[in-house]
C-alpha positions as CSV (number, residue, x, y, z in Angstrom):
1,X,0.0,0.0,0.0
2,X,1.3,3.5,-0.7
3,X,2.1,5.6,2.4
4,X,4.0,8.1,0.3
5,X,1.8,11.5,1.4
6,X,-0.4,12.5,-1.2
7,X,0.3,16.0,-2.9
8,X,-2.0,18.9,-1.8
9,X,-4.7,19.6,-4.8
10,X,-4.9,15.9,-5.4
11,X,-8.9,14.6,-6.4
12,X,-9.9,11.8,-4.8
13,X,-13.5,9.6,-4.3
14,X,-15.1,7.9,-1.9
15,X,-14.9,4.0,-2.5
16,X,-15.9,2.3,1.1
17,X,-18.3,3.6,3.6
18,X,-17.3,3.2,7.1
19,X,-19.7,2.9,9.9
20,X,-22.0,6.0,10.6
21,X,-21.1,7.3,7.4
22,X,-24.1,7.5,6.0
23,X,-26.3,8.8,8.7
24,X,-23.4,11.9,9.1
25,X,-24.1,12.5,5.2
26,X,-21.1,10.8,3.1
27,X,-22.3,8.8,0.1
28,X,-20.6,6.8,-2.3
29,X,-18.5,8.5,-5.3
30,X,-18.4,11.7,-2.6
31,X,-15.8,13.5,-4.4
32,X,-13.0,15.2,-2.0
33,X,-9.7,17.4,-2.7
34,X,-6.6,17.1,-0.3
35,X,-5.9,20.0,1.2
36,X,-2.4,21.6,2.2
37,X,-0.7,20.0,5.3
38,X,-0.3,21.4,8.5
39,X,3.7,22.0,10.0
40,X,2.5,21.7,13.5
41,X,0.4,18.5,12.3
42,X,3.2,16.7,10.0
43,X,2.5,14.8,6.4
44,X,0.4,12.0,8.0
45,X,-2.1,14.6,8.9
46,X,-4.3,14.7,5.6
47,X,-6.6,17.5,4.9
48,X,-9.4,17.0,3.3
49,X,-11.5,19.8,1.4
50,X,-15.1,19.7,0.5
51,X,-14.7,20.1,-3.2
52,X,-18.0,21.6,-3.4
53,X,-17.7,24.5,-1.2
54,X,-13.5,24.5,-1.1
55,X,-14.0,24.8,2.9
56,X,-11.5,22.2,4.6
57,X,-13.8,20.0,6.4
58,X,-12.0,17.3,8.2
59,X,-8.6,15.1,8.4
60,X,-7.4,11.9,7.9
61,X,-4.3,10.0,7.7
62,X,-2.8,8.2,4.7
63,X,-3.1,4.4,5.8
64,X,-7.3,5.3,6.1
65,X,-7.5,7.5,2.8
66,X,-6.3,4.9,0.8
67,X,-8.5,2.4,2.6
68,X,-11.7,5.0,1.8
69,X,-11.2,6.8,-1.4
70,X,-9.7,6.3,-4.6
71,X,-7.4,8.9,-6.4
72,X,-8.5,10.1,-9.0
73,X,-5.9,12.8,-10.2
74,X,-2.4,12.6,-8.7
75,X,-1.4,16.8,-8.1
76,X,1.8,18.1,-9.2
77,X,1.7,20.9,-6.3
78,X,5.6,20.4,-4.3
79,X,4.9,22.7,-1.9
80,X,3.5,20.4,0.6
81,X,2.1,23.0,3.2
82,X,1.1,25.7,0.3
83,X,3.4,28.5,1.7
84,X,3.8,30.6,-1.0
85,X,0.2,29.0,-2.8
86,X,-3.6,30.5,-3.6
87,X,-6.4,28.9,-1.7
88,X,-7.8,25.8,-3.2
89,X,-11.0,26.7,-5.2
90,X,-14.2,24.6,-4.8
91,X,-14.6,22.8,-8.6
92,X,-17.5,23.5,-10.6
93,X,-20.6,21.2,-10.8
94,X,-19.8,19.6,-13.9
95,X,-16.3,18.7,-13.0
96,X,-17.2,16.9,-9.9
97,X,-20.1,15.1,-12.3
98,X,-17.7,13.9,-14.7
99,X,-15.3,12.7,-11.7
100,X,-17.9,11.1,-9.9
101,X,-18.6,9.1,-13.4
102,X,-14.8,7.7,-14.2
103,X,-14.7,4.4,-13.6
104,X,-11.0,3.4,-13.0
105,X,-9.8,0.6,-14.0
């Protein structure tokens, strides 16, 4: 399994449900985007941004996101804790419809 941290900007989907998870409103195909990591927190501290509204919501760590979601789009962003970067955007309604359609194979 790959434990290398994921780069900041990075698209990923929601593959297993956990228990609870439906009840505190994740579904299937949920689309997320991993935020910028915290210095005080380290790399195994994943962010995780709501891709919708761009707000960071909640965070992970890299042995569970890979368990959970899928990766869609590997990020080219280096700069790990987004120092010297612009806020992550929300994407736009037809983007996260065509991400939550992909089927990987």
């Amino acid at each position: 399994m790959n434990m290398n941290p994921i780069p900041p900007r990075s698209i990923v989907r929601l593959k297993n449900l956990w228990p609870h998870a439906q009840r505190r409103g994740h579904k299937k195909g949920e689309i997320r985007i991993i935020g910028y990591y915290s210095k005080h927190d380290g790399l195994d501290c994943v962010w995780s941004v709501n891709a919708i509204t761009g707000a960071y919501e909640r965070t992970t760590d890299h042995e569970w996101l890979y368990e959970k979601f899928e990766v869609l789009q590997y990020s080219k962003e280096t700069d790990f804790y987004g120092d010297e970067c612009e806020r992550i955007e929300p994407l736009d309604e037809e983007t996260i419809l065509s991400l939550q359609s992909q089927i990987l194979s």
